[in-house]
N, C-alpha and C positions, 0 to 999 in steps of 0.2 A: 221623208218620214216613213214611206213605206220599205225603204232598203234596211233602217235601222230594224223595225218587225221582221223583215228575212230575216237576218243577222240573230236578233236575239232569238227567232224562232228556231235556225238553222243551227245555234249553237245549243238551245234545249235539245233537239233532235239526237244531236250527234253525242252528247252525254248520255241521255237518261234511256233512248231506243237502242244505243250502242252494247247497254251492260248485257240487255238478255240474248244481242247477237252474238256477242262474245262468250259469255256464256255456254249457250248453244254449241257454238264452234268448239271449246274445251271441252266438252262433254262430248262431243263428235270424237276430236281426235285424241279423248283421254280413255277410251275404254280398252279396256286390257281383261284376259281373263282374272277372274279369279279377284276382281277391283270389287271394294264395297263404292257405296256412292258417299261422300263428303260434301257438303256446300258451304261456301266461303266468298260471299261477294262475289265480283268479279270474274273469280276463278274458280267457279262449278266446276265441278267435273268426277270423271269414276276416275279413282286413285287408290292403288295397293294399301292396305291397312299400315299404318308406321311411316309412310312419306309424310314430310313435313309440307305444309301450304305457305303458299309466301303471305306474308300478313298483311294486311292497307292494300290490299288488289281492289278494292271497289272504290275507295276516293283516289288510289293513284289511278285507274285508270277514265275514272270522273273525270279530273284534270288532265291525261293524258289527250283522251278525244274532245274535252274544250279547247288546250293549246294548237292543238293539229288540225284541227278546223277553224281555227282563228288563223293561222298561220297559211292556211289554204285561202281564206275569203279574203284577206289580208294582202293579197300578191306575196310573201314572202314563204315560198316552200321552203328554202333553203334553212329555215327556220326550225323542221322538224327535226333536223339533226340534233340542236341542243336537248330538245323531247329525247331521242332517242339516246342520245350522252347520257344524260342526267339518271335517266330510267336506270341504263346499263348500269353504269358507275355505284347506283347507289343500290341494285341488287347482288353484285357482284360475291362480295362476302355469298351468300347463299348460295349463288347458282352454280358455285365454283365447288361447293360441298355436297350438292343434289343434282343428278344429273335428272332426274325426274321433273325434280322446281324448273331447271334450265329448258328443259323440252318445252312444260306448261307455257313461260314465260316468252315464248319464242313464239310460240301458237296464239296468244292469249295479246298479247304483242301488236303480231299482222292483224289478226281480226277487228283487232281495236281501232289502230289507225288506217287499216284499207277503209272502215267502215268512215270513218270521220273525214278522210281526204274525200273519200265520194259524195259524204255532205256538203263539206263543203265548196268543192267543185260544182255541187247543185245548185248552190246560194249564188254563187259568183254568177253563174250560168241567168239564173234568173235575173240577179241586178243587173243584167247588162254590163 
């Protein structure tokens, strides 16, 4: 009973502490001169006036760092690749028109799931 409370605690963790890490991190490595500030779920960050932002960045990457942390406490790493497919494929259109979206989405990306493989590598860690 107690592994199941890791589990569902581990996967709160990794959603809902992940958004403002990620966050953080885009706003870290989005600042450019001459950037006003924009906020957009997910994907804060200073971004030049006229860049477009990718849209559903806070529920896609809600689910991104549930999948990737399920998938880590799971034993199935090999699992984040369809995360990482699915992701790609279906921003593609965009990233492929914004070389700005594409940097964000790259950044915004690693922070999400380094941060959710580390949960859940802590989950696993704890259940024994």
């Amino acid at each position: 009973m107690l592994d199941v409370l890791w589990v569902v605690l581990g996967l709160a963790v990794a959603a809902l502490v992940g958004w403002p890490i990620t966050a953080g991190i885009l706003a870290l490595g989005g600042r450019r001169p001459g950037a006003e500030r924009h906020e957009h779920g997910d994907h804060a960050a200073a971004m030049p006036v006229g860049e477009s932002v990718l849209r559903g960045g806070l529920w896609i990457g809600l689910l991104e760092r549930l999948a990737v942390t399920a998938c880590i406490m799971a034993g199935y790493p090999a699992g984040i690749a369809y995360v990482v497919a699915v992701k790609g494929l279906g921003r593609y259109p965009e990233l492929r028109q914004t070389p700005a979206a594409a940097e964000r989405f790259i950044i915004g990306s690693l922070a999400s799931m380094l941060w959710a493989a580390a949960v859940g590598i802590a989950v696993r860690v704890l259940i024994g």
